[in-house]
ZASEVO-116498 format. One record per residue (C-alpha): x, z, y. Coordinates in steps of 0.25 Angstrom, whole numbers, plus 2048, in hexadecimal, padded with zeros to 3 digits. Layout:
BEGIN
XZY;...
This chain:
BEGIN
89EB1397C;8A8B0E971;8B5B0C975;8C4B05972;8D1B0C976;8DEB02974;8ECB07976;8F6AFB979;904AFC976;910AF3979;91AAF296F;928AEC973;932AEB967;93CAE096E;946AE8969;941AE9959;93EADC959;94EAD895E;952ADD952;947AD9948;940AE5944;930AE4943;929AEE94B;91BAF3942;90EAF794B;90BB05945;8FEB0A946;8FDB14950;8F6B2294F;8FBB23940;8F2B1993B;8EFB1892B;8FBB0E925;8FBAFF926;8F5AF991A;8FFAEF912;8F8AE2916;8F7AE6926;901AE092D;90CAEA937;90AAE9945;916AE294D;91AAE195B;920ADA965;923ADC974;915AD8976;90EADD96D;903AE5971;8FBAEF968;8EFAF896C;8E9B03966;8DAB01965;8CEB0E963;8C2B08962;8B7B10962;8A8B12961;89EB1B962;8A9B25964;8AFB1F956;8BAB18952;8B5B0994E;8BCB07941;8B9AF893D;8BFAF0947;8C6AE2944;8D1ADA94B;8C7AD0951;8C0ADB957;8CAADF962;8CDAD796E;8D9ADA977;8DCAD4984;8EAAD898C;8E8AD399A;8DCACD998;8E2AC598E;8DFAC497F;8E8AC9975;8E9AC5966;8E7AD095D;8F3ACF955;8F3ADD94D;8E7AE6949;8E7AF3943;8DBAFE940;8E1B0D93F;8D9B1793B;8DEB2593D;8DAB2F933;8DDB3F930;8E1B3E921;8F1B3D91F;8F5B3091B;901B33917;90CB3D914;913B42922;91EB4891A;924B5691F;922B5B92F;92DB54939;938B5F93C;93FB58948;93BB50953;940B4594F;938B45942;92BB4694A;92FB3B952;931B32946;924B36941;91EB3094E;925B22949;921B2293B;914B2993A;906B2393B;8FFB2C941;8F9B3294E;901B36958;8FEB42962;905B4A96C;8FEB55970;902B57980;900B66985;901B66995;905B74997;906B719A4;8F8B6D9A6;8EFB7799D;8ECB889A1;8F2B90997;8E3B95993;8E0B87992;8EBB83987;8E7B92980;8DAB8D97E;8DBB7F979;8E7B8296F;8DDB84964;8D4B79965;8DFB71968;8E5B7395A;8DAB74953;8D5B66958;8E4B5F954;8E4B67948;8D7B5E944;8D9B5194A;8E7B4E948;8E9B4693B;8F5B4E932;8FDB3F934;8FCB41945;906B4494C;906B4F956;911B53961;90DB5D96B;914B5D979;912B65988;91AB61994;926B68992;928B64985;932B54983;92BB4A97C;937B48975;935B5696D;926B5596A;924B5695A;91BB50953;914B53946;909B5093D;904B5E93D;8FEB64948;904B73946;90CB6B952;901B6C95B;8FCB7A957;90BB81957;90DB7B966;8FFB7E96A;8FCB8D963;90BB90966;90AB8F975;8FAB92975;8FBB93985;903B86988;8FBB83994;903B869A1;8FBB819AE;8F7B8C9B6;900B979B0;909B9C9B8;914BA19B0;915B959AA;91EB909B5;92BB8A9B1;939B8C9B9;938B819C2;929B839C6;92FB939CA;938B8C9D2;92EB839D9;926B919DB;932B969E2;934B8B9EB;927B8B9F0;922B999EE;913B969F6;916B9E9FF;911B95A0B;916B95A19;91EBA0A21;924BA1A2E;931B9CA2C;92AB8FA26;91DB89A25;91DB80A19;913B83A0E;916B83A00;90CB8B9FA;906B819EF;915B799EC;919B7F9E1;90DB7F9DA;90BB709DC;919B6E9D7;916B759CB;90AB6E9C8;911B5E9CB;91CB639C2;914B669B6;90CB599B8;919B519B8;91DB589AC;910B569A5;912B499A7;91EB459A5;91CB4C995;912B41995;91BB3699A;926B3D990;91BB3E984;917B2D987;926B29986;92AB30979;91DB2E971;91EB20976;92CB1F970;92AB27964;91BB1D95E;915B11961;909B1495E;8FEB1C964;902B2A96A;8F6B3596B;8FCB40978;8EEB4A97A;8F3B51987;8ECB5E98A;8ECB61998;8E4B659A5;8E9B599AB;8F1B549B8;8EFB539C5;8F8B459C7;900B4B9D3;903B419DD;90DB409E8;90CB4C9F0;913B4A9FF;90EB5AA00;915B5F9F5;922B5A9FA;920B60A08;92BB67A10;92CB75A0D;935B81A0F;937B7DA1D;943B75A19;946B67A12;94AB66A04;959B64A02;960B5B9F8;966B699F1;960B6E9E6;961B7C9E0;965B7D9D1;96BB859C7;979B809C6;979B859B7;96BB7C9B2;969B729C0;95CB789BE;952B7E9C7;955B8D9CA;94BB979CD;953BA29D3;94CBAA9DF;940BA79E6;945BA39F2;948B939F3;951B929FF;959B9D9F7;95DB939EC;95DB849E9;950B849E4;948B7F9EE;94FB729EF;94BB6F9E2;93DB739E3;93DB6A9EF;943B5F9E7;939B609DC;92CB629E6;92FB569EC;931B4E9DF;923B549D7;91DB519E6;922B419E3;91BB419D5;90FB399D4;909B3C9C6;8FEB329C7;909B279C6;90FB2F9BB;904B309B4;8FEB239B4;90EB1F9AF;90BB299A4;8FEB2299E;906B159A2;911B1A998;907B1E98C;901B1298B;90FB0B989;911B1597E;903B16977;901B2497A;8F3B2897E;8F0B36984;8E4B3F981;8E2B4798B;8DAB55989;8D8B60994;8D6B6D98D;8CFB74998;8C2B6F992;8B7B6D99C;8BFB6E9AB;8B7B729B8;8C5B779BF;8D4B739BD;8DAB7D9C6;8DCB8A9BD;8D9B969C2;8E5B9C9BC;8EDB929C6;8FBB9A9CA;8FFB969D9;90CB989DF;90CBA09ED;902BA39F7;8F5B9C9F7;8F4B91A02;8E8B93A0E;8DCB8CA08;8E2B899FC;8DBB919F1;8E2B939E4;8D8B8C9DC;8D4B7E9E4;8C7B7B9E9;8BFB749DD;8BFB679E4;8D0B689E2;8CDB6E9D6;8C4B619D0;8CDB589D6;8D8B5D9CD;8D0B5E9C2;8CBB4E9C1;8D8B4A9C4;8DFB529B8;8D3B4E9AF;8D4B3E9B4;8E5B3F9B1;8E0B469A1;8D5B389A2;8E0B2F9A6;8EBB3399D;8E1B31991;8D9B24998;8E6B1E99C;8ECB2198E;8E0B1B985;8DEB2C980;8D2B34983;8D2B3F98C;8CAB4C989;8C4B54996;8BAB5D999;8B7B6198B;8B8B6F983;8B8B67977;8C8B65975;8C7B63966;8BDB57969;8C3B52972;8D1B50969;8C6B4A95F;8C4B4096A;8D3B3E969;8D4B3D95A;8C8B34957;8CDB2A963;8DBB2995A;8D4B2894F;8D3B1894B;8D7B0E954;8DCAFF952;8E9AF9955;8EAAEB959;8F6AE295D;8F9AD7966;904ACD96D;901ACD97A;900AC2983;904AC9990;913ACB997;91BAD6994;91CADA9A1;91CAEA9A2;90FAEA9A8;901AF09A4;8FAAE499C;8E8AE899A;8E3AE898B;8D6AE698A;8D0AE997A;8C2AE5977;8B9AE596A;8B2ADB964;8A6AE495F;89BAE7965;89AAF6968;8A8AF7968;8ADAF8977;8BCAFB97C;8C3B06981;8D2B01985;8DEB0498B;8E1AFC998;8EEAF6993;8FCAF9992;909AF5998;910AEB992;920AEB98F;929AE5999;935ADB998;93EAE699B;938AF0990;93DAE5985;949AE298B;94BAF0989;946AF097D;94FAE4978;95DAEA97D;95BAF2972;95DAE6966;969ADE964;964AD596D;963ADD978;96FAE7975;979ADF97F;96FAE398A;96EAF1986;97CAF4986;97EAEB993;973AF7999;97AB01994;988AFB99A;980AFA9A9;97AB099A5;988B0E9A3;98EB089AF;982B0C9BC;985B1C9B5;993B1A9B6;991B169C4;98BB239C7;999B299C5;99DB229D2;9A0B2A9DE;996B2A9E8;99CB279F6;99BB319FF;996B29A0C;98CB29A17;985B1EA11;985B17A02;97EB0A9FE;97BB029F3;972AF59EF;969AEF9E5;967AE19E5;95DAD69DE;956ACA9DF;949ACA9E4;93BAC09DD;93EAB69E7;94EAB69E2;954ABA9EE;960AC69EF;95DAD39F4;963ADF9F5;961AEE9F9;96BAF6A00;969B069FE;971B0FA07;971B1EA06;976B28A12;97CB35A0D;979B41A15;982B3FA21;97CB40A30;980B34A34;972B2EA2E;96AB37A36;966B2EA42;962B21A36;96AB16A36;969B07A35;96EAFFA29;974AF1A27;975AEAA1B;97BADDA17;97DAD6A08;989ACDA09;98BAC29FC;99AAC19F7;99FAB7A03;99CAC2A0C;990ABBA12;983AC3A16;978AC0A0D;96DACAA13;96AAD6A1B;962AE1A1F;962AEDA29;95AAF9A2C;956B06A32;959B13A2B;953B1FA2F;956B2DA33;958B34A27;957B29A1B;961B2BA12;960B1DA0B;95CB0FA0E;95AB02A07;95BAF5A0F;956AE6A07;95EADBA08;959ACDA03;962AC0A03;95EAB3A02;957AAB9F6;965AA19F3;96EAAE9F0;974AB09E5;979ABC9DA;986AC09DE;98FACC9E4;98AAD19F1;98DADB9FA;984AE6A02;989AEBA10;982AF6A17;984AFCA24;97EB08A2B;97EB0CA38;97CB1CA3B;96FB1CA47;979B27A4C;981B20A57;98FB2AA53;98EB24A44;995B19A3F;98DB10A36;991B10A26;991B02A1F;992B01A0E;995AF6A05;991AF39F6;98FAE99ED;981AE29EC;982AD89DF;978AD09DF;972ACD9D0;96FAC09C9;961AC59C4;957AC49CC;94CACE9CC;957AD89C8;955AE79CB;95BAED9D5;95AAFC9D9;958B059E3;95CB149E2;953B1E9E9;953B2E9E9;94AB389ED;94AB479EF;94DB549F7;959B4C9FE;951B3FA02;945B47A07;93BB429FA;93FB33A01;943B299F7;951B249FD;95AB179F8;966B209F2;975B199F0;979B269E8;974B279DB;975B359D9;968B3E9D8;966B4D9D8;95BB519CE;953B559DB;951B479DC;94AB3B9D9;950B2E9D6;949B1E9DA;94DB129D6;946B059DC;947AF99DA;93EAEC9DE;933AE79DB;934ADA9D4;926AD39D4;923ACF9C3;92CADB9BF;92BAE69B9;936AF29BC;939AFD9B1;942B0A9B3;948B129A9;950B209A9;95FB209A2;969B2B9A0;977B289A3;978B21994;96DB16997;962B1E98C;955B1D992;94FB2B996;941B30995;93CB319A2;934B269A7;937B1E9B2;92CB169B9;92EB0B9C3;923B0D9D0;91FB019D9;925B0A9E6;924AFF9F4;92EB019FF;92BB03A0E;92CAF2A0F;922AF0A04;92DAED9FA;928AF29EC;934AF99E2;932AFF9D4;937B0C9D7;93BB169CB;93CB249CE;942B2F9C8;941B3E9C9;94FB469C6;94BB529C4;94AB519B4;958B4A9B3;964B539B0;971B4F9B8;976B429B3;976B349B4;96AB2A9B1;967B1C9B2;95AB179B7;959B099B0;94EAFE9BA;94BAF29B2;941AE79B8;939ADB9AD;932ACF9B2;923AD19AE;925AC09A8;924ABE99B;931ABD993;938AC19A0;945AC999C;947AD79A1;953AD79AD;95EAE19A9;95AAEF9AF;961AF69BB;967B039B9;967B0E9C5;972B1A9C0;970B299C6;974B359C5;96DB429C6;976B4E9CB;975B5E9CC;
């Protein structure tokens, strides 16, 4: 059946255009030079350009004209404003000059060459040491003959940064990686285990119940090993995405040899009680490194269990369906594709037989799974390799000896293709907008991409704070950055109770607030408590109120206050008081500042935290102070015709590269939030920002200046 694969692309160049450079649409994929008389691709914010690999008969179909494409967005018809044919050939076409030494020099190589771009993606992880032995010489051998000496080549596994991946026309890069570490496959050997992993192994030896306590935790560290290394794979990915779509516009190649994932979700099991006892808020670290120790094997004989409680509760939250979906959501914005190739060949088990097991063997639980288990595993690490390649217009490459014809698969659907161009007629709204490319010719039938996300209001105002016009805004952000991390330096009162508000206007432009209170550990809140809360305009008048129950144990609570429509902007304050259920406790009563902004639709914030101390609850939290056992939340509400976006800062207001996603998360009274939630543990001890900007989804609606939530991450 013939086929057409398109690959759209948003290009946002607000900020070029502020200062009157002129942006050229380079071919992607090192396509031959322009001719003289063709004229340079340009962009604008909504400009749209798409990647088109028609084929038929298994070939590429060379002859095709402007008038024979058809491209609807939405349903919609575009105009065709810029039409290209690249044909990709083997013969050099230029002179690439001496082999980059730095870096850096590779990187520019990325920006100035017109060529092909591949990283070739080694999940250790995921591949049998025997597995990796055996591929390593095809592997090279197939490269060595399909990539064209003006490729680009870069070669990465899991624990390498994306920042320090080379690239180079020669693919000596490729054989020194692979033929230097012939065995790079790590799954299912057993001395391949890293510090931490020991550590886990310790905490949870297998060795299943005994008289003293009952709990089972044969199996947990085992599980913990195996979420781990699926999180990092995929967040090397993530990593990989993020850089290459910083370092080209064009088209990126990422062929990933792996066995796959299993996408773990959720797991309420996972993070069960163990031990016989609940985990504690301490944590045992080497004062020296703030790292895991590993000394001993006993865990209640050092701090380790504490972390290895902290951490099994955390990889037990991961749901690595959402993150991967996030992941083919993120390479479609950077024009990355991924080829996905399992180099076990022809697969009738996924379960090694080599697989190492920590402990004792569970009653009834055989070593290997049944097959049913074992088939179940198997289609859902093959449907991730399908979906990473579907998902990302690639190919995959599965049950098949043949690994060099399946990388001539590869080649020959990168081989010619067509760029086309167009204004688009829809919103820049930051939501997924449906392409639909058709041909004209008989015999000639499609094979597209669903769409791509669209750039948001907020994305160019971004953008634009970078140009003169913009530069006022930019430094006022970095004032407001400077000042919520000063606050940080603030003592924290040491009282019973602490509270703070967030405030907005609501669709329907009426006032409201949220107060958050937060109980320390004192016994007095044993029994619950019952809280008032009351805003109060600046004539001392009661504007609204709210009360509720707290229960035994909680150490947080928010309570929702909404005024009436005919307020207005102005000073407010928030008074709560709570009353101790315990008849022999006074009550406690606090008072801050609620300001009430002039902007409706404003963000407002609600700071949560999550770990050993909260019992894996997410609670409201007053103090901003987090231990790297922990897991920071930031909520705010959902606005209907917005769209929220959340970004990670160090203390200086630079944009760090760990992605922040904001998830639809509904209360218990139906209210929806966009909730972003951050994990600690990668972050040394310091103080970060987490920056919450909102944008109406209307056309030529402005960008509301973002929110900024200050932490600080402590030993």
């Amino acid at each position: 059946m013939p086929t057409l694969m398109c690959r759209p692309t948003v290009v946002v160049v607000a900020a070029l255009v502020g200062v009157g450079l002129t942006v050229p649409f380079r071919s992607a994929l090192g396509a031959r030079p322009q001719t003289a008389h063709q004229p340079p691709f340009r962009t604008g914010t909504n400009f749209v350009r798409v990647d088109v690999y028609p084929t038929a008969g298994g070939r590429p179909v060379l002859d095709l004209g402007r008038d024979d494409f058809t491209i609807l967005e939405d349903g919609v018809p575009q105009s065709v404003d810029r039409f290209e044919h690249v044909v990709i050939q083997n013969a050099r076409v230029f002179d690439p000059g001496p082999a980059p030494t730095t870096i850096a020099a590779s990187r520019a190589l990325l920006e100035q060459a017109r060529a092909r771009v591949f990283v070739i993606f080694l999940d250790i992880h995921h591949v049998e040491p025997d597995i990796s032995l055996a591929v390593h010489q095809p592997l090279v051998k197939a490269l060595d003959s399909l990539i064209g000496p003006d490729d680009l080549v870069g070669v990465m596994t899991p624990d390498i940064s994306a920042r320090d991946v080379t690239f180079a026309r020669r693919t000596s890069t490729i054989d020194s990686l692979v033929m230097g570490h012939w065995d790079w496959g790590d799954r299912a050997r057993a001395v391949a285990l890293d510090p931490t992993e020991r550590t886990y192994q310790n905490c949870y030896p297998g060795l299943g119940p005994t008289p003293a306590c009952a709990d089972d935790d044969r199996g947990v560290a085992d599980e913990m090993m195996a979420r781990r290394r699926e999180r990092q794979t995929l967040g090397a990915l993530d990593d990989l995405v993020q850089s290459l779509r910083d370092a080209r516009e064009e088209r990126k190649a990422v062929l990933v040899l792996s066995d796959g994932w299993r996408l773990y979700r959720q797991s309420g099991a996972l993070g069960r009680r163990l031990h016989c006892r609940v985990p504690l808020p301490t944590a045992g670290t080497d004062p020296r490194t703030g790292r895991l120790t590993t000394q001993g094997h006993d865990p209640a004989a050092n701090g380790d269990l504490a972390r290895c409680d902290a951490e099994r509760m955390d990889l037990a939250s991961d749901d690595n369906e959402v993150t991967f979906r996030m992941l083919l959501d993120r390479a479609n914005r950077a024009n990355v594709s991924f080829y996905s190739l399992d180099p076990r060949g022809v697969v009738v088990f996924d379960t090694p037989l080599s697989q190492p097991q920590t402990g004792r063997q569970a009653p009834g639980q055989p070593t290997i799974p049944s097959a049913g288990v074992d088939a179940t595993r198997l289609q859902a690490r093959q449907r991730a390799l399908r979906d990473l390649a579907a998902g990302t217009d690639g190919v995959a490459v599965l049950n098949t000896t043949d690994l060099e014809g399946g990388l001539t698969r590869i080649a020959a659907d990168l081989s010619s293709y067509y760029l086309l161009g167009y204004y688009s007629t829809g919103k820049l709204d930051g939501r997924f907008h449906a392409i639909t490319v058709r041909i004209k010719r008989p015999g000639v039938s499609v094979r597209a991409r669903r769409g791509f996300l669209a750039a948001s209001q907020a994305e160019i105002g971004r953008a634009a704070a970078v140009s003169p016009a913009g530069r006022a805004t930019s430094e006022s952000q970095a004032t407001r950055v400077a000042t919520v991390v000063a606050s940080l330096n603030a003592r924290v009162p040491e009282t019973p109770f602490r509270l703070a508000v967030a405030s907005i206007w609501t669709a329907s432009h009426a006032p409201q607030w949220w107060a958050i209170g937060e109980f320390d550990n004192n016994d007095m809140w044993s029994a619950g408590a019952h809280a008032t809360a009351t805003i109060l305009n600046a004539a001392g008048d009661t504007v609204a109120t709210a009360q509720a129950p707290i229960a035994a144990g909680v150490r947080g609570f928010t309570l929702d206050l909404t005024g009436p429509s005919n307020g207005g902007p102005g000073d407010y304050r928030l008074q709560v008081r709570v009353q101790p259920k315990r008849g022999d406790v006074p009550g406690q009563q606090a008072e801050v500042a609620a300001p009430l902004p002039g902007t409706p639709g404003a963000v407002a914030a609600i700071v949560k935290r999550r770990g050993p101390s909260t019992g894996n609850r997410d609670v409201p939290s007053v103090d901003v102070r987090f231990r790297s056992t922990e897991r920071i939340r930031v909520d705010v509400a959902d606005v209907p015709g917005t769209t929220v976006f959340g970004r990670l800062l160090d203390r200086n207001g630079n944009p760090m590269r760990i992605p922040i996603a904001m998830v639809p998360a509904p209360d218990a009274d139906g209210r929806l939030w966009q909730s972003a939630q951050l994990p600690l543990g990668p972050l040394a001890p310091g103080d970060f920002v987490l920056e919450i900007s909102r944008s109406d989804t209307a056309a030529g609606a402005s960008p509301e200046l973002p929110t900024f939530v200050a932490f600080r991450v402590v030993p």
